[in-house]
C-alpha positions in Angstrom: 104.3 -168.0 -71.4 104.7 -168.8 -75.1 104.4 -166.3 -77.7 101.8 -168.0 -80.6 103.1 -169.5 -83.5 102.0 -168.7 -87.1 101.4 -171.4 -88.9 104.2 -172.1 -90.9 104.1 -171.2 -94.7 105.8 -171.4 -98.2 108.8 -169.8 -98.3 109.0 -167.3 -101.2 112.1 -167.0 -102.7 114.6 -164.2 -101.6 115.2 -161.7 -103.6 119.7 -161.2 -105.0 120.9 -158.7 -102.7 121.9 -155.7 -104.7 125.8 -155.4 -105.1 126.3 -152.7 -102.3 125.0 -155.2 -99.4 127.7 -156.8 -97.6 127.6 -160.7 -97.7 126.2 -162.8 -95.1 126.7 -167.0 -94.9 123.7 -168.9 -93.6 125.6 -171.4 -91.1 121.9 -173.7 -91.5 120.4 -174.9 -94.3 116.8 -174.2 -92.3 114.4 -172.2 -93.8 114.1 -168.4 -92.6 110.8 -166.8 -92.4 112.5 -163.5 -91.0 115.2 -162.1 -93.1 116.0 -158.7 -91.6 116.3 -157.4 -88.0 115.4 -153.7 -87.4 117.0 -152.3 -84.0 117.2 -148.6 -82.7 119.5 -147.7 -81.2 119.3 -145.7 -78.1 117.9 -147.0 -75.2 117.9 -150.5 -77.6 121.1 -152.0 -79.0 123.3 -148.9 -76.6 123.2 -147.4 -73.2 124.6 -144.3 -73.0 125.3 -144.0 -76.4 127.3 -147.2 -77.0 126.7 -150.7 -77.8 128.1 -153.5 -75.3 130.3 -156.0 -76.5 128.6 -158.8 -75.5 126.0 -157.0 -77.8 127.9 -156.6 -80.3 128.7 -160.5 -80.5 125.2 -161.1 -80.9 124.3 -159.2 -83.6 127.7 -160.6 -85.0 125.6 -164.3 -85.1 122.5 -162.8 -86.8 124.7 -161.5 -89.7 126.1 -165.1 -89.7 123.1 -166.6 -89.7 122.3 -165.2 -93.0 120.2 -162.2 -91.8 120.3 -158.6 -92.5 121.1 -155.9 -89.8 119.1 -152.2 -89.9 119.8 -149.5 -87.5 117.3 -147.2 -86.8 118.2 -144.3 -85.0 116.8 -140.6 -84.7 120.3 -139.2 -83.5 121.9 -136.4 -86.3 124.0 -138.8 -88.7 127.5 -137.3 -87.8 127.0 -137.9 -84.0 125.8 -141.1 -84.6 129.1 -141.3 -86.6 131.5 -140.4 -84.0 129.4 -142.5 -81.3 129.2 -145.7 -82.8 132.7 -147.3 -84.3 130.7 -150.5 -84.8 128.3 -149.4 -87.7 130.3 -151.0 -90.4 129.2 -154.3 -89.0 125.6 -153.3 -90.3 123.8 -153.7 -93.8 121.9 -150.2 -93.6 121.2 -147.2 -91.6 118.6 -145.3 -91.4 119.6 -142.1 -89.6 117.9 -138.8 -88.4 114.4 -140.5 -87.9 113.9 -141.5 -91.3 115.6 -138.7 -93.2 118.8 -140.3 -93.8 120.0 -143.4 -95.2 123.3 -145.0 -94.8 125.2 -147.4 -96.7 128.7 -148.2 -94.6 130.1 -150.8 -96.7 129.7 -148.0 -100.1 130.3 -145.2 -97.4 126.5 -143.8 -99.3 124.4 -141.2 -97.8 121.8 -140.4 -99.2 119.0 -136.9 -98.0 115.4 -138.4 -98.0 113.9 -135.2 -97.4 114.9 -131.6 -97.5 116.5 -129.4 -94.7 114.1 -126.8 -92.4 114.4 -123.6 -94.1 116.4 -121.3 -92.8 113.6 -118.6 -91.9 112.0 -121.7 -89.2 115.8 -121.8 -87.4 115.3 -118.1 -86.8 112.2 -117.9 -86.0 113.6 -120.6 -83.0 117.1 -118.4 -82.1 114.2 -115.2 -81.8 112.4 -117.6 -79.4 114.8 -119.1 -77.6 114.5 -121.9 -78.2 117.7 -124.0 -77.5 118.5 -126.4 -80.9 120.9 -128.3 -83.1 120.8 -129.3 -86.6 121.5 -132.7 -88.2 121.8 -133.0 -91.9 118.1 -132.6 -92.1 116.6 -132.9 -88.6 116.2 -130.0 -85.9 116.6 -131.1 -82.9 115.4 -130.3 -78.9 114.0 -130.9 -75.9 111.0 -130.7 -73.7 109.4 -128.7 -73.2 110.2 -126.5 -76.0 107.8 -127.9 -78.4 105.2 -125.2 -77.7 107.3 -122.8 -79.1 108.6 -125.0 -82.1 104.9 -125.9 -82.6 104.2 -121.6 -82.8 107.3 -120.8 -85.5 105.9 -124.4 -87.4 102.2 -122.3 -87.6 103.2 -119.0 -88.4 105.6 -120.1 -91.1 102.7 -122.0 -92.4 105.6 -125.0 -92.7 104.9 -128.3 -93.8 106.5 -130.0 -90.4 106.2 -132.3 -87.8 107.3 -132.7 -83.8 107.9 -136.3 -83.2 109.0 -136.8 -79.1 111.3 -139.8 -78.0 111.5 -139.5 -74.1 112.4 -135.8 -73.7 113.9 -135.4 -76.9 112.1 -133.4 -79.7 112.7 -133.9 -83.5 111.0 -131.9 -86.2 111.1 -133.0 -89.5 109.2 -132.9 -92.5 105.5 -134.1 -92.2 106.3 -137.2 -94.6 109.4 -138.4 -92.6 109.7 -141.0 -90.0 111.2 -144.3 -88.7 108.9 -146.5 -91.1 109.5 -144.3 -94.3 113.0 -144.6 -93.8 113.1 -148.4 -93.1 110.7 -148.6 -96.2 113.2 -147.1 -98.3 115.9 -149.5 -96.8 114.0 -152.7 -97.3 113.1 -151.8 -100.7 117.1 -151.6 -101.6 117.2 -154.7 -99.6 114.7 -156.4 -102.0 113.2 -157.6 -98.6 109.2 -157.4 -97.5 108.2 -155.7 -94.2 106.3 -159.1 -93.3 110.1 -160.6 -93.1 111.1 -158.1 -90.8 111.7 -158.4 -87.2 112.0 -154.8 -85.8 112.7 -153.8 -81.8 112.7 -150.6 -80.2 112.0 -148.6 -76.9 110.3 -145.3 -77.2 107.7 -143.2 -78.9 109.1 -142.5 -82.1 109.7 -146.3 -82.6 106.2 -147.3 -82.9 106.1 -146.2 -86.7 108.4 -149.0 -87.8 107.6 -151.3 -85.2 103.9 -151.2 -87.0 105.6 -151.9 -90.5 107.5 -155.4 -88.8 105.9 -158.4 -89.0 107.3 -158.8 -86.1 107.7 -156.3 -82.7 109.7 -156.8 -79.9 110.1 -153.9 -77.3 113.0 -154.1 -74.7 112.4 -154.2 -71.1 113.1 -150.7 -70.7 110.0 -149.2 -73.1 107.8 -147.1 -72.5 104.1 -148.4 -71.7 102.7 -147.3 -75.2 105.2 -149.5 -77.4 105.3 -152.2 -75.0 101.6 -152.0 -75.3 101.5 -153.0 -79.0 104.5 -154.9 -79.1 104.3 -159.2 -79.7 106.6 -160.0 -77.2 108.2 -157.8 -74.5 111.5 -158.7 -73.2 112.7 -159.0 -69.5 116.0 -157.7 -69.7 116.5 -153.7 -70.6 118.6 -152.2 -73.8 120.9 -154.2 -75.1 120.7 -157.4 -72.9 117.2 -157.7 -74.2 118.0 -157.7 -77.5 120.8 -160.4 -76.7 117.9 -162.0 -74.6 115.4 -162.4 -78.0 118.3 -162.9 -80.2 119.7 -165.7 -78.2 116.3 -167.4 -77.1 114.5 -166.3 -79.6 115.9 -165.5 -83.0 118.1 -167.9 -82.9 117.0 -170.7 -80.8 115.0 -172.3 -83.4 111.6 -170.5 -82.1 110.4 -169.5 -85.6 108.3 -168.6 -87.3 106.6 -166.3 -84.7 102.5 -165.1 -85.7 102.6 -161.6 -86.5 100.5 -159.1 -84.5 99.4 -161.6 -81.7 98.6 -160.8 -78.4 101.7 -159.5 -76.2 103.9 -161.7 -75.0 106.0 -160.8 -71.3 108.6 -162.9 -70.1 108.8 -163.4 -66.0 110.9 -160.3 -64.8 113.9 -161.8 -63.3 115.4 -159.7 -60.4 118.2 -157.5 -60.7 118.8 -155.1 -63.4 121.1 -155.5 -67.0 123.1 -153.6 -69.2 124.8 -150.9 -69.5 
């Protein structure tokens, strides 16, 4: 099945890229409707925390195709530092589930919210509660979000318990994926409506809903791939080669925004790792 196609439009002119955003060479002369591409990155561009190379030399074509590469990610921003050697390849981060962002070519990281205080990470060591701490995210697991929930009320804190899979994040009520791609695009000089964004779990719905274009990965849960425009066949990173490559850049824009799902034929086997 074919996904829809949006009628195709007036380019506006793009904005300059400010001076901290690494350069990128169209190889065509066609016109882009889709400037950026928004990925996450567990269970999305890596398996098991790291990207493949075949990956890699994907997102390696987007860049020269004259696009601009976000990774969205709520992993803490020094894991996600140690994990992923390849993040100088990409135009900005946004780390922590909105709460940092990341500049690698300036080496700029910049807080977009406060830290918990520390009277919440007691209140969670008197429970029991088993935790880490990013630069401003607090992070566990299932299913020890009752308790975080109970120090969040008697604190009377402003914060919220966002779930991907079995992981828990809290953070402050005003962060999340889309605030923190918002604050990206807008250094970008770049509209949401020209992004493509792609993702696999829960807490990736909130910038998939900013995209002007979704795309969930073979491997997402049932409520993203529910809302998505085009689900792929192929899992994690081989299904964002898979849209990249007979997609993205296959000469298949512009794509309408919002239309009804799109799932490719399952092929049998399974991909990635």
């Amino acid at each position: 099945m074919k996904a829809s196609k949006r009628p195709r439009a007036q380019q506006a002119r793009r904005a300059p890229a400010p001076p901290s955003a690494p350069s990128a060479c169209p190889v065509s002369s066609e016109p882009m409707w889709y400037h950026v591409l928004a990925c996450d990155y567990d269970g999305t561009l890596a398996s098991e925390g790291r990207i493949a190379p075949e990956t890699m030399q994907a997102l390696h074509r987007v860049r020269d195709s004259g696009r601009r590469i976000v990774l969205i990610t709520g992993r803490q921003f020094d894991d996600l530092l140690g994990i992923c050697p390849e993040i100088d390849l990409l135009d900005w981060v946004v780390a922590e589930n909105g709460a940092i962002l990341y500049e690698p070519r300036g080496k700029r990281v910049d807080d977009l919210a406060a830290p918990a205080p520390a009277a919440f990470l007691a209140a969670l060591e008197r429970a029991g509660v088993p935790f880490s701490t990013g630069r401003i995210v607090v992070s566990t697991v299932v299913p020890h979000e009752t308790a975080v929930r109970r120090a969040i009320h008697d604190l009377g804190l402003e914060l919220q318990i966002i779930f991907n899979r079995e992981s828990v994040m809290v953070l402050p009520a005003a962060v999340s994926k889309q605030s923190g791609l918002e604050e990206a695009l807008r250094r970008l000089g770049v509209p949401a409506h020209k992004v493509i964004g792609i993702g696999d779990a829960e807490n990736d719905l909130a910038f998939l809903r900013l995209a002007g274009f979704a795309v969930a990965v073979g491997n997402a849960v049932p409520s993203l791939a529910a809302e998505a425009d085009l689900v792929t066949r192929a899992a994690n990173g081989a299904g964002v080669r898979e849209f990249v490559e007979e997609w993205l850049l296959a000469g298949r824009e512009p794509f309408r925004r919002r239309s009804p799902v799109v799932r490719l034929p399952s092929d049998s086997g399974s991909d990635e790792g």
